[in-house]
C-alpha positions as CSV (number, residue, x, y, z in Angstrom):
1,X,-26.2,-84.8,83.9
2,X,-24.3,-81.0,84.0
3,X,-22.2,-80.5,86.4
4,X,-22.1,-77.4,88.6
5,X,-18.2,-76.3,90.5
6,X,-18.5,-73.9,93.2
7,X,-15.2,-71.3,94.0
8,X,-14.7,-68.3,95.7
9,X,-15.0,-69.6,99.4
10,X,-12.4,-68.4,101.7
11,X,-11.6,-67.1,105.4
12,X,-13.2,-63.1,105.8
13,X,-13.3,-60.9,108.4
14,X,-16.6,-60.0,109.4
15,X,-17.9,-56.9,107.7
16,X,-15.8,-58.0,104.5
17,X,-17.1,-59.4,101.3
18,X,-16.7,-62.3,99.1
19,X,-17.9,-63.3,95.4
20,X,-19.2,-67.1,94.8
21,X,-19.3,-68.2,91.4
22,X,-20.9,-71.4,90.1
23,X,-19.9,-72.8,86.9
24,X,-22.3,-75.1,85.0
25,X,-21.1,-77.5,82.5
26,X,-23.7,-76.8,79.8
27,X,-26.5,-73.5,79.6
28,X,-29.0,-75.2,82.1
29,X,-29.3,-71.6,84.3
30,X,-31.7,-70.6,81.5
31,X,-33.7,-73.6,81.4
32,X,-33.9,-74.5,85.4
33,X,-34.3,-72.6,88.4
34,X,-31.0,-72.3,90.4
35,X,-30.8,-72.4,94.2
36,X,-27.8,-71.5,96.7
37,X,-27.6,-73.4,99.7
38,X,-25.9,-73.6,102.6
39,X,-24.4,-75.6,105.6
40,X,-22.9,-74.7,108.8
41,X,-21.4,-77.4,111.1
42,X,-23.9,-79.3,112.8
43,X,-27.0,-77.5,111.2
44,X,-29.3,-78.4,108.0
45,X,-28.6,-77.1,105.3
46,X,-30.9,-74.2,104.1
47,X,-32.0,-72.1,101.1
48,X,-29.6,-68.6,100.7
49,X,-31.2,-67.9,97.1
50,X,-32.2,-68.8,94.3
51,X,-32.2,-67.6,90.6
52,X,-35.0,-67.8,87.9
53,X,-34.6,-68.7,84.5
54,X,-35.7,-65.1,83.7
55,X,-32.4,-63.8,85.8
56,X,-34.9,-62.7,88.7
57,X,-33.5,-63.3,92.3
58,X,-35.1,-64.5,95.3
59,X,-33.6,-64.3,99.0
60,X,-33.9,-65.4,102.3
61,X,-34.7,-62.5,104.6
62,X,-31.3,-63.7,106.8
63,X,-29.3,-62.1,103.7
64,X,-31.7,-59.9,102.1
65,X,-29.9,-56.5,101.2
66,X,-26.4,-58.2,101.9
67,X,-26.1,-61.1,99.1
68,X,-26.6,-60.1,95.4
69,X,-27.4,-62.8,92.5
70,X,-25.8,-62.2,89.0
71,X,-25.4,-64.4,85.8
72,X,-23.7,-64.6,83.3
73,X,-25.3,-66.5,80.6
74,X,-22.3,-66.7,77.4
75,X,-20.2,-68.2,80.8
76,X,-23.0,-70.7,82.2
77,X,-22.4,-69.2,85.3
78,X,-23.9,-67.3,88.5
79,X,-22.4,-65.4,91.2
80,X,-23.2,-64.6,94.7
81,X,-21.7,-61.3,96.2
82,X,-22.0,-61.6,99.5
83,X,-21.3,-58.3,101.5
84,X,-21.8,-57.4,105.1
85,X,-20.6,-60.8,105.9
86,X,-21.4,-62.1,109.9
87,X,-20.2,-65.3,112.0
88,X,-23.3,-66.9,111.6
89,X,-22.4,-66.7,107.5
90,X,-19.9,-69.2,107.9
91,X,-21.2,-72.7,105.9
92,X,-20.5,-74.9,103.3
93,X,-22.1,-73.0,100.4
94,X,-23.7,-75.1,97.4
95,X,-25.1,-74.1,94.0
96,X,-27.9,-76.6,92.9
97,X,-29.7,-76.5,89.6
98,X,-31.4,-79.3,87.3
99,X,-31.1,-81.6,90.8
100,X,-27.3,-81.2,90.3
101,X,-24.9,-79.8,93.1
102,X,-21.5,-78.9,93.2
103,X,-19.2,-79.8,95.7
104,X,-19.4,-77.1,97.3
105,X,-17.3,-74.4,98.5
106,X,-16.3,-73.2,102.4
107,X,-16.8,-69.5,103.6
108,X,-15.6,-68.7,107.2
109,X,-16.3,-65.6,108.5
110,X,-14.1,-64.7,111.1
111,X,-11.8,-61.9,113.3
């Protein structure tokens, strides 16, 4: 099974910007759909975006314009810029892909 790491979380102020990179084990991003989710305390855990196997992104309209998908395929790996970050950003963030997750990595927005 591959085996996706998440890193790049940390404590922003809002307004600032972060990039979240998800490494996969083995090139799966160009054979499965991708998906980042996320998870703030006490609340499901939702869909941010997602990535298909063609490179095309898709976003949720709550960070549409704000959060950018990349890849970079000789890496196995995607990236989430995240700009224009708010409070209500703050979550657990997970990349999923092939019904693999990563751990997970924590973003707090925050003055």
């Amino acid at each position: 099974q591959v085996r996706l790491v998440e890193s790049g979380g940390g404590l922003v102020q809002p307004g600032g910007s972060l990039r979240l990179s998800c490494v996969a084990s083995e090139n799966i991003f160009g054979r499965e759909q991708m998906h980042w989710y996320r998870q703030a305390p006490g609340k499901q855990r939702e869909l941010v975006a997602a990535m298909t196997t063609g490179g095309n992104p898709v976003y949720v309209d709550s960070v549409k314009g704000r959060f950018t998908l990349s890849r970079n395929n000789a890496k196995n790996t995607v990236f989430l810029q995240m700009n224009s970050l708010k409070p209500e950003d703050t979550a657990v963030y997970y990349c999923e892909c092939g019904d693999s997750w990563g751990p997970g990595t924590q973003v707090t927005v925050s003055s």
